[in-house]
OpenMM code with the backbone's topology and positions (N, CA, C; nanometers):
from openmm import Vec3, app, unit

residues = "UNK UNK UNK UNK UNK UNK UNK UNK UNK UNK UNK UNK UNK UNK UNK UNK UNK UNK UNK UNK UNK UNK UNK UNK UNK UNK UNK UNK UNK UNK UNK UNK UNK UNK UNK UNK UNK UNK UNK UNK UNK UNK UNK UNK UNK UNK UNK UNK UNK UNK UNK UNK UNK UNK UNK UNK UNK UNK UNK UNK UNK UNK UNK UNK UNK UNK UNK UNK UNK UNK UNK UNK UNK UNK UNK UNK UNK UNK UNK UNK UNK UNK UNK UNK UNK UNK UNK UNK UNK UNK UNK UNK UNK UNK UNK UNK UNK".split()
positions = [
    Vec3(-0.5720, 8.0444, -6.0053),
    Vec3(-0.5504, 7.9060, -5.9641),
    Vec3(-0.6857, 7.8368, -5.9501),
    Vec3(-0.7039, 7.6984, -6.0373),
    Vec3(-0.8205, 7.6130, -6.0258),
    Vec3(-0.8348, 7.5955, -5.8617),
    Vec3(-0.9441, 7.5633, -5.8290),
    Vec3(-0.9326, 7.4963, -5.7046),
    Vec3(-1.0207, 7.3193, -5.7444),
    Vec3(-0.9889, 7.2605, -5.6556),
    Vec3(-0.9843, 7.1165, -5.6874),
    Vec3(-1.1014, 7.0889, -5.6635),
    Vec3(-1.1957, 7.0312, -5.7411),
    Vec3(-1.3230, 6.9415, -5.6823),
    Vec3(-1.2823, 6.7848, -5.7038),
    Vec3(-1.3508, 6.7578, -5.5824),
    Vec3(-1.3361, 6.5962, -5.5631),
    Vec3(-1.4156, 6.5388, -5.6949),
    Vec3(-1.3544, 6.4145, -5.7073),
    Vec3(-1.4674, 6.3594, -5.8362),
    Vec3(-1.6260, 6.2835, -5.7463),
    Vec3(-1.6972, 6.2783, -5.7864),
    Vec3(-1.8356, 6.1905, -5.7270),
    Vec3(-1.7515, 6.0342, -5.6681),
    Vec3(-1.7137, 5.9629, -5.7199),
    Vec3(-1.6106, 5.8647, -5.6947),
    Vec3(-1.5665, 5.8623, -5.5241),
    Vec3(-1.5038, 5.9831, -5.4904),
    Vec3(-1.4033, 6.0149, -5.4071),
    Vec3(-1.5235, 6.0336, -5.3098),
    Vec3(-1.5983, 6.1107, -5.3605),
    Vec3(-1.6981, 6.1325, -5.2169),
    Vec3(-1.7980, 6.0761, -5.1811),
    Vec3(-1.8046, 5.9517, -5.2697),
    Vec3(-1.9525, 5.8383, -5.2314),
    Vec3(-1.7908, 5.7741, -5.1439),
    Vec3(-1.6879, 5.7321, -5.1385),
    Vec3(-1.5913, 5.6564, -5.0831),
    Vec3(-1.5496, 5.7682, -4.9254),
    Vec3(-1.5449, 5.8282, -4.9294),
    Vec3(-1.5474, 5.9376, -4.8427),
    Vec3(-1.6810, 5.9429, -4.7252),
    Vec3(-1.7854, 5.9264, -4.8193),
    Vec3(-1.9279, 5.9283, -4.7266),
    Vec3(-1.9269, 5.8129, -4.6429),
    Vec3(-1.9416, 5.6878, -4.7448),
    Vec3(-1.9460, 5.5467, -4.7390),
    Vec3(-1.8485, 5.4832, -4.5851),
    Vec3(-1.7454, 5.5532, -4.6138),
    Vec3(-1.6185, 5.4954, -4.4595),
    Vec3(-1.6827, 5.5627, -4.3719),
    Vec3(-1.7220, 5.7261, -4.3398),
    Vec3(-1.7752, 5.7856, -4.2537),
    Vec3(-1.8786, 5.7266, -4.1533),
    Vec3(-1.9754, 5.7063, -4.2881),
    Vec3(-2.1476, 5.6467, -4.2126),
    Vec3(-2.0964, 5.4764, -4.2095),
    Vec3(-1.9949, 5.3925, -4.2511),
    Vec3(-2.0243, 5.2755, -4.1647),
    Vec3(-1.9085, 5.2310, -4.0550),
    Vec3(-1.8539, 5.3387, -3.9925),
    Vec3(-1.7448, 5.3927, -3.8766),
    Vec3(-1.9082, 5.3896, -3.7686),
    Vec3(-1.9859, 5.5013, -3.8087),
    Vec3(-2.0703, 5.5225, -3.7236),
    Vec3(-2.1133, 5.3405, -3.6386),
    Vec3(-2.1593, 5.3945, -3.4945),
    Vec3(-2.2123, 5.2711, -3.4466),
    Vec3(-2.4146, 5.2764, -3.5041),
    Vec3(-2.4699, 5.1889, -3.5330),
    Vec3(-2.5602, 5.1579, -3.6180),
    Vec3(-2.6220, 5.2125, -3.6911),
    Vec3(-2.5154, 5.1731, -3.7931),
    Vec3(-2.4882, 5.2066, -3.9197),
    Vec3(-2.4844, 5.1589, -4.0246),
    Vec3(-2.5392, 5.1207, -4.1188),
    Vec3(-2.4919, 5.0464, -4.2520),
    Vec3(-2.5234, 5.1118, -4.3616),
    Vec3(-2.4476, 5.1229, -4.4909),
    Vec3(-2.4262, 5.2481, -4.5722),
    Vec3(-2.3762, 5.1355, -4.6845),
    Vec3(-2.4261, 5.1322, -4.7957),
    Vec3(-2.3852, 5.0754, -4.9187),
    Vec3(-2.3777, 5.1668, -5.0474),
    Vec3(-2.2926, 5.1378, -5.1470),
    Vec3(-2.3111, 5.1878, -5.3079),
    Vec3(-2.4101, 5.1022, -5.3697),
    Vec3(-2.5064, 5.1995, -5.4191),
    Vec3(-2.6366, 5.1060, -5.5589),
    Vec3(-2.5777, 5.1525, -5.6082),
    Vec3(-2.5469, 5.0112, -5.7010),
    Vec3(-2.4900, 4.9847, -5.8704),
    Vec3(-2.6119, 4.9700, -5.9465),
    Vec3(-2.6575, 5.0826, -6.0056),
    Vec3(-2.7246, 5.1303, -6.1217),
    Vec3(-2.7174, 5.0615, -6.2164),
    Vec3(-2.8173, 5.0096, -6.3087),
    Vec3(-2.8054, 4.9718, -6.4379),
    Vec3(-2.8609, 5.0368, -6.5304),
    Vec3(-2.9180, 5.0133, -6.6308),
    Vec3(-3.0388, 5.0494, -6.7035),
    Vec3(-3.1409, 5.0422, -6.6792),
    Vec3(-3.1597, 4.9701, -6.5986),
    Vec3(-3.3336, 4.9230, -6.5725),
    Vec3(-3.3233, 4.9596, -6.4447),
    Vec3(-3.2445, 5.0336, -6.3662),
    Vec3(-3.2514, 5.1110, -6.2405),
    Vec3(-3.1681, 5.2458, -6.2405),
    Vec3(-3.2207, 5.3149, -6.3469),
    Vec3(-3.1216, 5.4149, -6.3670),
    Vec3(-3.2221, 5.5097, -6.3002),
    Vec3(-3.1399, 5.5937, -6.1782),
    Vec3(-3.2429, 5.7213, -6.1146),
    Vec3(-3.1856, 5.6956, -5.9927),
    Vec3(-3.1675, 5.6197, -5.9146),
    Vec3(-3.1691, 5.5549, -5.7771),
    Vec3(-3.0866, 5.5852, -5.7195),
    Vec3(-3.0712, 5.6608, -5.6009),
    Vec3(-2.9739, 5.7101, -5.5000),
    Vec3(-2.8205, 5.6671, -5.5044),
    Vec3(-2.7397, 5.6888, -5.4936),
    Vec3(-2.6113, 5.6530, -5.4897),
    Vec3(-2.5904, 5.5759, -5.3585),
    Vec3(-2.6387, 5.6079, -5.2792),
    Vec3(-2.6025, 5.5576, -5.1469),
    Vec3(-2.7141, 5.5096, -5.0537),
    Vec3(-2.7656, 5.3776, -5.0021),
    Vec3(-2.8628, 5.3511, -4.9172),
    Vec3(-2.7863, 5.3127, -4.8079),
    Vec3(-2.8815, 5.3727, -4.7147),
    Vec3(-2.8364, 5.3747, -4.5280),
    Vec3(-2.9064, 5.3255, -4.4570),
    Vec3(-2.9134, 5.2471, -4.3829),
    Vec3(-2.9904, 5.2032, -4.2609),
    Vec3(-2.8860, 5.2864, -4.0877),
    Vec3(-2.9382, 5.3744, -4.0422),
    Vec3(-2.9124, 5.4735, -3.9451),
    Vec3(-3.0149, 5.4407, -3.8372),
    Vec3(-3.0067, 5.3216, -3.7362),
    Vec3(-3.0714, 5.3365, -3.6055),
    Vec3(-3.2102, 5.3304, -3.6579),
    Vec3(-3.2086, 5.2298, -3.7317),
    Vec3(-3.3683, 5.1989, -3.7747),
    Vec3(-3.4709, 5.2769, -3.8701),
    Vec3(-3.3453, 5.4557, -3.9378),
    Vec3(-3.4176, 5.4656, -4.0149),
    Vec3(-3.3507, 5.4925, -4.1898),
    Vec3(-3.4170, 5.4392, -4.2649),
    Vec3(-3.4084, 5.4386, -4.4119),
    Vec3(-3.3529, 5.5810, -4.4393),
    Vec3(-3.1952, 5.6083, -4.4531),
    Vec3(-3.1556, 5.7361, -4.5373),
    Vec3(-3.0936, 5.7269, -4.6730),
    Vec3(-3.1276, 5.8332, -4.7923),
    Vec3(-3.1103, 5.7549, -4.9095),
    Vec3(-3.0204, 5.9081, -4.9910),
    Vec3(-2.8922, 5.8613, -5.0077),
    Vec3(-2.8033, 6.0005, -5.0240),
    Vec3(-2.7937, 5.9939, -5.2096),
    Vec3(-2.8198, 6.1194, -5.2656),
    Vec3(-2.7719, 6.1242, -5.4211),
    Vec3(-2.6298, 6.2032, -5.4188),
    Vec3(-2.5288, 6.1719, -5.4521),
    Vec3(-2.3607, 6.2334, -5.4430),
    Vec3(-2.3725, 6.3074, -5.5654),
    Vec3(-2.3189, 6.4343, -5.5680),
    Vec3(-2.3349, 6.5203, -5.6421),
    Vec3(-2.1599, 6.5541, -5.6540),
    Vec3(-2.0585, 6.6070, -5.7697),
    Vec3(-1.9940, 6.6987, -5.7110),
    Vec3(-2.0614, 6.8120, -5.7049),
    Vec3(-1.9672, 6.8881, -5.6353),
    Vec3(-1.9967, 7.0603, -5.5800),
    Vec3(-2.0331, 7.1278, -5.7512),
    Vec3(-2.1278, 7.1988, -5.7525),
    Vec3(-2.1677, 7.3005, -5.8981),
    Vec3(-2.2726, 7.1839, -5.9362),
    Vec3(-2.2806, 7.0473, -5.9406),
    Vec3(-2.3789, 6.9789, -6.0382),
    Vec3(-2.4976, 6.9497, -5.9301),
    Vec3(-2.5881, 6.9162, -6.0205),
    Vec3(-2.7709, 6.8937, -5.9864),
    Vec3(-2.7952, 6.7943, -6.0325),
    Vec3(-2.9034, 6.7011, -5.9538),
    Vec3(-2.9650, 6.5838, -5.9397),
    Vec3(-3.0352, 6.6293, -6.0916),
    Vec3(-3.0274, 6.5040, -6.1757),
    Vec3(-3.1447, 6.4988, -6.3260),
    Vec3(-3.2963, 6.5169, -6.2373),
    Vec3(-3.3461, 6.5341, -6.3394),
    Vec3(-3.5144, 6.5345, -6.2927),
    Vec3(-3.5772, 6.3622, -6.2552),
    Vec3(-3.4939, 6.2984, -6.2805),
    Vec3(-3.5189, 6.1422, -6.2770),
    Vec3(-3.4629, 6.0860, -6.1573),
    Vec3(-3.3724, 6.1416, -6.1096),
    Vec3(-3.2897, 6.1626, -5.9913),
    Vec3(-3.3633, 6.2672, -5.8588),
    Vec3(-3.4273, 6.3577, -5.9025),
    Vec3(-3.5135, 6.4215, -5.7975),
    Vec3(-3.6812, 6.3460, -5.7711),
    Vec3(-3.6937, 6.3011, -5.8912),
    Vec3(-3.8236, 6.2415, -5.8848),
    Vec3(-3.8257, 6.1001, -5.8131),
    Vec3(-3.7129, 6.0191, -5.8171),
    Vec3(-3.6443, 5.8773, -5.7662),
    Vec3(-3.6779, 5.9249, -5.5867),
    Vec3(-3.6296, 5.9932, -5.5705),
    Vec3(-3.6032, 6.0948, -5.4021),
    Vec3(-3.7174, 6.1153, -5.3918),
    Vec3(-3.7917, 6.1933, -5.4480),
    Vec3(-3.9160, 6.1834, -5.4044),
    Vec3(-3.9952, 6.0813, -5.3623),
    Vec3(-3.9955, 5.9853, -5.4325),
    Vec3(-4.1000, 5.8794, -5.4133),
    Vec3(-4.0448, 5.7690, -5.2995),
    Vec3(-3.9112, 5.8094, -5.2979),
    Vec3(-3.8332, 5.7862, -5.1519),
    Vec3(-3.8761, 5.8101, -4.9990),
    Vec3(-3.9369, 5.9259, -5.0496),
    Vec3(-3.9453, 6.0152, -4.9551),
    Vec3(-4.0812, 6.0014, -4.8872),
    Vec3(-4.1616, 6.0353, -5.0042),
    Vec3(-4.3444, 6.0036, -4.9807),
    Vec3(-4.3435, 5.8590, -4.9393),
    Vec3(-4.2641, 5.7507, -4.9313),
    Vec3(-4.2632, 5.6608, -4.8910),
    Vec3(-4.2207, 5.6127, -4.7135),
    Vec3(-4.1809, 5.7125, -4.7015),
    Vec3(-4.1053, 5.7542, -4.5242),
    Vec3(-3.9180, 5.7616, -4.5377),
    Vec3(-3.8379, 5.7260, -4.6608),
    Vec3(-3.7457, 5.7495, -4.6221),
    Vec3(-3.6466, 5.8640, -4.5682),
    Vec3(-3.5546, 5.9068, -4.5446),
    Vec3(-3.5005, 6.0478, -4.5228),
    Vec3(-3.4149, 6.0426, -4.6249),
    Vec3(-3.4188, 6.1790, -4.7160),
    Vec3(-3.3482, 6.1668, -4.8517),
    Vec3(-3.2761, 6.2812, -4.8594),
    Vec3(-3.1786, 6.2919, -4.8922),
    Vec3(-3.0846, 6.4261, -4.9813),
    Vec3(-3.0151, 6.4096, -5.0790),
    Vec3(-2.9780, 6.5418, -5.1508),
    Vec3(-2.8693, 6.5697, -5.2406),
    Vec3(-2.7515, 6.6232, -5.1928),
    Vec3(-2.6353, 6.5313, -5.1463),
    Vec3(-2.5492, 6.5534, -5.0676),
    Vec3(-2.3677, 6.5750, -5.1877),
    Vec3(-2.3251, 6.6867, -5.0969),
    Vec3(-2.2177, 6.6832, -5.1870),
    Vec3(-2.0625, 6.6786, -5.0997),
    Vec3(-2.0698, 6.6000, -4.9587),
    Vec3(-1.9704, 6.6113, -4.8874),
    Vec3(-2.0211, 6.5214, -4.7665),
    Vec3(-1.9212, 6.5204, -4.7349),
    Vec3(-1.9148, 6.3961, -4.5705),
    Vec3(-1.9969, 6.5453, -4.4744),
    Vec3(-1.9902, 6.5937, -4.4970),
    Vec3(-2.0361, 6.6880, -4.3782),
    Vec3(-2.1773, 6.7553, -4.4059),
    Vec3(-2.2251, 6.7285, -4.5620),
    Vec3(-2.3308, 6.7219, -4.6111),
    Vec3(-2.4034, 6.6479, -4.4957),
    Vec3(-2.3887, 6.4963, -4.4951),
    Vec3(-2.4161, 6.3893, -4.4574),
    Vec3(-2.4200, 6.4376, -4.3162),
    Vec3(-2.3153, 6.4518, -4.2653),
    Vec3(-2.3491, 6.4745, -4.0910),
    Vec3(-2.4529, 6.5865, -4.0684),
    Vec3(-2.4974, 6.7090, -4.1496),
    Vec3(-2.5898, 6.7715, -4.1328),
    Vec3(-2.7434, 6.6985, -4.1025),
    Vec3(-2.7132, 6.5885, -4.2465),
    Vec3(-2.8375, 6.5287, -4.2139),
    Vec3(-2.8445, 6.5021, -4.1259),
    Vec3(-2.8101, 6.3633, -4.0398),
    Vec3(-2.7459, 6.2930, -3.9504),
    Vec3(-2.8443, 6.3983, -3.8181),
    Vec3(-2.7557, 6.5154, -3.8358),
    Vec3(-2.7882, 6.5974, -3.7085),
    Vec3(-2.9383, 6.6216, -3.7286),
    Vec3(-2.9794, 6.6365, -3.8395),
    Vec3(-3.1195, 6.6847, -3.8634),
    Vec3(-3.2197, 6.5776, -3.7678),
    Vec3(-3.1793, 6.4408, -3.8543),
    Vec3(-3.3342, 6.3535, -3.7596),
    Vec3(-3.2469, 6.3064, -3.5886),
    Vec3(-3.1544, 6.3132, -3.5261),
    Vec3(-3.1211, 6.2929, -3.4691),
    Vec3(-3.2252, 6.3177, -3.3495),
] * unit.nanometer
topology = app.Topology()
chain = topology.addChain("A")
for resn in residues:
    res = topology.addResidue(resn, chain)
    for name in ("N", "CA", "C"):
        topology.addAtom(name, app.Element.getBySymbol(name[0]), res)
């Protein structure tokens, strides 16, 4: 028997209700184009600080354009991951807390 993976879809919509339930909180989808192709799936403002989520399903990996995007995220002060679940997310969450 398969077991079910969520599509990326389901769990940026999944993350997205979670983190803007939270009290100060704001959590959006970047709509990617061509000329911004690399860029986090999800930007957060969390209690004043910049968190920047890439949605993965479960088994797949960030492109190298996609890890390198995070990086420069990162060296910049934001808090960044490759998240593949709402509870992904609350790990973080707990991390800079």
């Amino acid at each position: 028997m398969k077991k079910h993976i969520p599509t990326e879809k389901s769990i940026v919509k999944g993350i997205l209700e979670y983190l803007n339930k939270l009290p100060g909180c704001k959590a959006i989808k970047f709509q990617g184009t061509i000329n911004r192709a690399g860029e986090p799936d999800i930007f957060c403002c969390y209690k004043g600080k910049m968190l920047l989520f890439e949605v993965k399903r479960p088994g797949n990996k960030p492109t190298m354009l996609q890890e390198a995007t995070l990086g420069m995220w990162h060296e910049a002060g934001a808090v960044t991951a490759v998240v593949y679940s709402v509870d992904d997310v609350k790990k973080v969450l707990e991390a800079i807390s």
